[in-house]
C-alpha positions as CSV (number, residue, x, y, z in Angstrom):
1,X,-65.9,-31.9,-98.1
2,X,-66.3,-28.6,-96.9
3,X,-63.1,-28.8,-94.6
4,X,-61.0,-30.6,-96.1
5,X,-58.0,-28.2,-97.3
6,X,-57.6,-27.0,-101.2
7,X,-54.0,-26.9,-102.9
8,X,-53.6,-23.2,-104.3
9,X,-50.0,-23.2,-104.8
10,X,-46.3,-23.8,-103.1
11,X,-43.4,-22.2,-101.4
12,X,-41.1,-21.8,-105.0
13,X,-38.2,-20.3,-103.0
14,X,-36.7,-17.3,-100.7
15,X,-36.9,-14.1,-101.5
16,X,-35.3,-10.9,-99.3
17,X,-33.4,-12.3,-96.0
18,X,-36.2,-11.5,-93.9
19,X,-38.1,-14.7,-94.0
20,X,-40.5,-13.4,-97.0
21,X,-41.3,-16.5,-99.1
22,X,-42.0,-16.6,-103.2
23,X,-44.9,-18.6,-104.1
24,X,-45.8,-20.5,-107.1
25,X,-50.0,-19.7,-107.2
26,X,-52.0,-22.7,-109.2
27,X,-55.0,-20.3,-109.4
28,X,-56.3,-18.2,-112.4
29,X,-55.1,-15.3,-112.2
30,X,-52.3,-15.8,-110.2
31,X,-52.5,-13.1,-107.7
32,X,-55.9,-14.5,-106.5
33,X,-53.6,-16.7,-104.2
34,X,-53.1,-13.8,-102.3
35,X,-56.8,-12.9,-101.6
36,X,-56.8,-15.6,-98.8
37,X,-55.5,-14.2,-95.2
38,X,-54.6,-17.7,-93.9
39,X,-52.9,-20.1,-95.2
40,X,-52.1,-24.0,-94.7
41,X,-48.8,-24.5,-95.6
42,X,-47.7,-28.3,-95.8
43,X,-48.4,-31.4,-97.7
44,X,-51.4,-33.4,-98.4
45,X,-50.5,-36.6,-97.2
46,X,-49.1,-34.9,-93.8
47,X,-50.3,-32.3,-91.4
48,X,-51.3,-28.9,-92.4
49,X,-49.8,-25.7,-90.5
50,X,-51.6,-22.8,-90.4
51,X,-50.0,-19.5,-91.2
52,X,-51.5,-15.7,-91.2
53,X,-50.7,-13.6,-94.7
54,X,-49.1,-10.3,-93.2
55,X,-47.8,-8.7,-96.5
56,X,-48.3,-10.5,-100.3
57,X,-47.8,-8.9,-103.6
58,X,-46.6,-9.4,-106.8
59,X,-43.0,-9.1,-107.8
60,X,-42.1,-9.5,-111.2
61,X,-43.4,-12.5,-112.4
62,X,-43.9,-14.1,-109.0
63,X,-45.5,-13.6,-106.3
64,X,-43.9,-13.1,-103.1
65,X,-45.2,-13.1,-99.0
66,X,-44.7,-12.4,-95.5
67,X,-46.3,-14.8,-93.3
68,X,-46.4,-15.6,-89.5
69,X,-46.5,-18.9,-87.8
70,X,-48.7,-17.9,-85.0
71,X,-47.7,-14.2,-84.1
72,X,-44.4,-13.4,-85.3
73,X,-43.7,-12.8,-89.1
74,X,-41.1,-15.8,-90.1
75,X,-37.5,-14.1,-88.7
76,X,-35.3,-15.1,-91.3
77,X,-34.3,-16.9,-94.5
78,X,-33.4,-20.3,-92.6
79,X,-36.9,-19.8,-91.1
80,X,-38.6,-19.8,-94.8
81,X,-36.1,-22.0,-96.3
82,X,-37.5,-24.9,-94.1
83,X,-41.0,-24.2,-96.3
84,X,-39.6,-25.0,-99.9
85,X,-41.9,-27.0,-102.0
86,X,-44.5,-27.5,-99.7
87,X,-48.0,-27.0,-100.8
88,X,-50.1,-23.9,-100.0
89,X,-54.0,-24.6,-99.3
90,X,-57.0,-22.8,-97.7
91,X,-59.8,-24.7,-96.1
92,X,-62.3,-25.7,-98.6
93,X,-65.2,-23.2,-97.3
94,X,-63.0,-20.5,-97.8
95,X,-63.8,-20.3,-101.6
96,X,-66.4,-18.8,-103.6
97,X,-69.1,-21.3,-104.4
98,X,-69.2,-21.5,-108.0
99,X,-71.3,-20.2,-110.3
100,X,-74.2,-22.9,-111.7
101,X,-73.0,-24.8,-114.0
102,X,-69.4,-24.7,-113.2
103,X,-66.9,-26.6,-111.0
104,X,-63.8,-27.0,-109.3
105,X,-61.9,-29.2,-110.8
106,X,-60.9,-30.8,-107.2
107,X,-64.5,-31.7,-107.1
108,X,-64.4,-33.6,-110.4
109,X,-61.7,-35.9,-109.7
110,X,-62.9,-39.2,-108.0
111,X,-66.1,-38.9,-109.8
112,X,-67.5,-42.1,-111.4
113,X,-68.6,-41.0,-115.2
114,X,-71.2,-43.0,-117.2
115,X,-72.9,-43.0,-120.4
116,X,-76.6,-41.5,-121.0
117,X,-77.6,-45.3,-120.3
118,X,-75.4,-45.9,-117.2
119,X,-72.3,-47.4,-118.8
120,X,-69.5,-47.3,-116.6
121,X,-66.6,-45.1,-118.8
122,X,-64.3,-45.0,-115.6
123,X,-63.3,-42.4,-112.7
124,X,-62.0,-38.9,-113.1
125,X,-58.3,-39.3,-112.6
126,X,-57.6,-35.7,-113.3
127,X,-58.4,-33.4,-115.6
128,X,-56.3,-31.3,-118.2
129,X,-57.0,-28.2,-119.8
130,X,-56.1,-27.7,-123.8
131,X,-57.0,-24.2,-124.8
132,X,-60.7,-25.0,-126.4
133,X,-62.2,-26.7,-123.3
134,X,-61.6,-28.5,-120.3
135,X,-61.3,-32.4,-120.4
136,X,-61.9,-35.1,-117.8
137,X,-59.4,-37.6,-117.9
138,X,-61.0,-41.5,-116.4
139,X,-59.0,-44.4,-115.5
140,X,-61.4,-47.6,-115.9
141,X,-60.8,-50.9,-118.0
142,X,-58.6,-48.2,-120.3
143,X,-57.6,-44.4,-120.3
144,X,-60.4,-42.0,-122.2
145,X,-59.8,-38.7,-122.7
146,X,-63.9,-37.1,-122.3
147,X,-64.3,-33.4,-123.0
148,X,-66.0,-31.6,-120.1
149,X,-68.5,-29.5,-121.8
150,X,-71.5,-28.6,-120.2
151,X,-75.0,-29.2,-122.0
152,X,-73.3,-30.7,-124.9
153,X,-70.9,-33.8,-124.2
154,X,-71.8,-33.9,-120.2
155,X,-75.5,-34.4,-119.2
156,X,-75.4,-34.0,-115.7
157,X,-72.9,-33.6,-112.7
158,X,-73.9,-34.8,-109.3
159,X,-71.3,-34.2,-106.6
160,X,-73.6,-35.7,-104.2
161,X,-74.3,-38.9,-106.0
162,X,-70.2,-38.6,-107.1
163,X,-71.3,-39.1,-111.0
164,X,-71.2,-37.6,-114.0
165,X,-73.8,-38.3,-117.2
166,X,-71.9,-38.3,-120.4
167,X,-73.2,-38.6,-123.6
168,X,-70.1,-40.4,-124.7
169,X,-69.9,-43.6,-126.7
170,X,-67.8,-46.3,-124.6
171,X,-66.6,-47.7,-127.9
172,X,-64.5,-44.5,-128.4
């Protein structure tokens, strides 16, 4: 789990005609993206490159980059321009463990969720946020829609086990 890469963001567009790159950041506040020194640039499904940060900042509303593909910064525009919409990740062991009681949401998804008595409600498919809390969406013998709060709904989350305790009525 621990090297397995971590979407942040992705290359939005060009910006400049030196090869600087905007970047769409996925994290909370959005310039935490740029905290990270190296980069995998890519997609999930392919293989990762690794690129070195050399100059990141926010512009506007965005967020924009200079990165090198081994030494040298990226020369030009056609250099970045072959980097649109591809994902940006760092190496999972490269973020901040989280505090107890709290998760990355990467970690949720996959997890098998049962009832206080072992039910089977389904697998996290994803997970959505609505303003008042986070909610764990499962994919089993139908879609439910489980609010992820801590102590109250959720009993118990074991990433090692991959399972979460809910105290959730499978009728609903």
């Amino acid at each position: 789990m621990a090297d397995r890469p971590v979407v942040l963001g992705h290359v939005s567009g060009l910006f400049g005609v030196k090869g600087w790159i905007k970047v769409y950041s996925y994290t909370r506040p959005a310039a935490n993206l740029l905290e990270y020194d190296d980069w995998l640039i890519g997609r999930q499904d392919d293989s990762w490159r690794p690129f070195r940060v050399l100059d990141a900042r926010e512009q506007g509303k965005t967020l924009v980059a200079q990165i090198a593909d081994g030494e040298a910064p990226l020369a030009d525009r056609d250099d970045a321009a072959a980097l649109i919409d591809l994902q940006i990740a760092v190496q999972r062991d490269q973020l901040p463990e989280p505090e107890e009681g709290e998760y990355y949401w990467f970690d949720l998804v996959g997890l098998d969720v049962v009832t206080l008595d072992g039910k089977p409600l389904g697998r996290v498919k994803a997970m959505m946020e609505t303003g008042a809390n986070d909610v764990l969406v499962l994919q089993g013998e139908r879609e439910r829609l489980v609010p992820f709060v801590v102590g109250e709904i959720i009993d118990d989350v074991d990433l090692d086990a991959g399972r979460i305790v809910a105290d959730w009525d499978p009728d609903f």
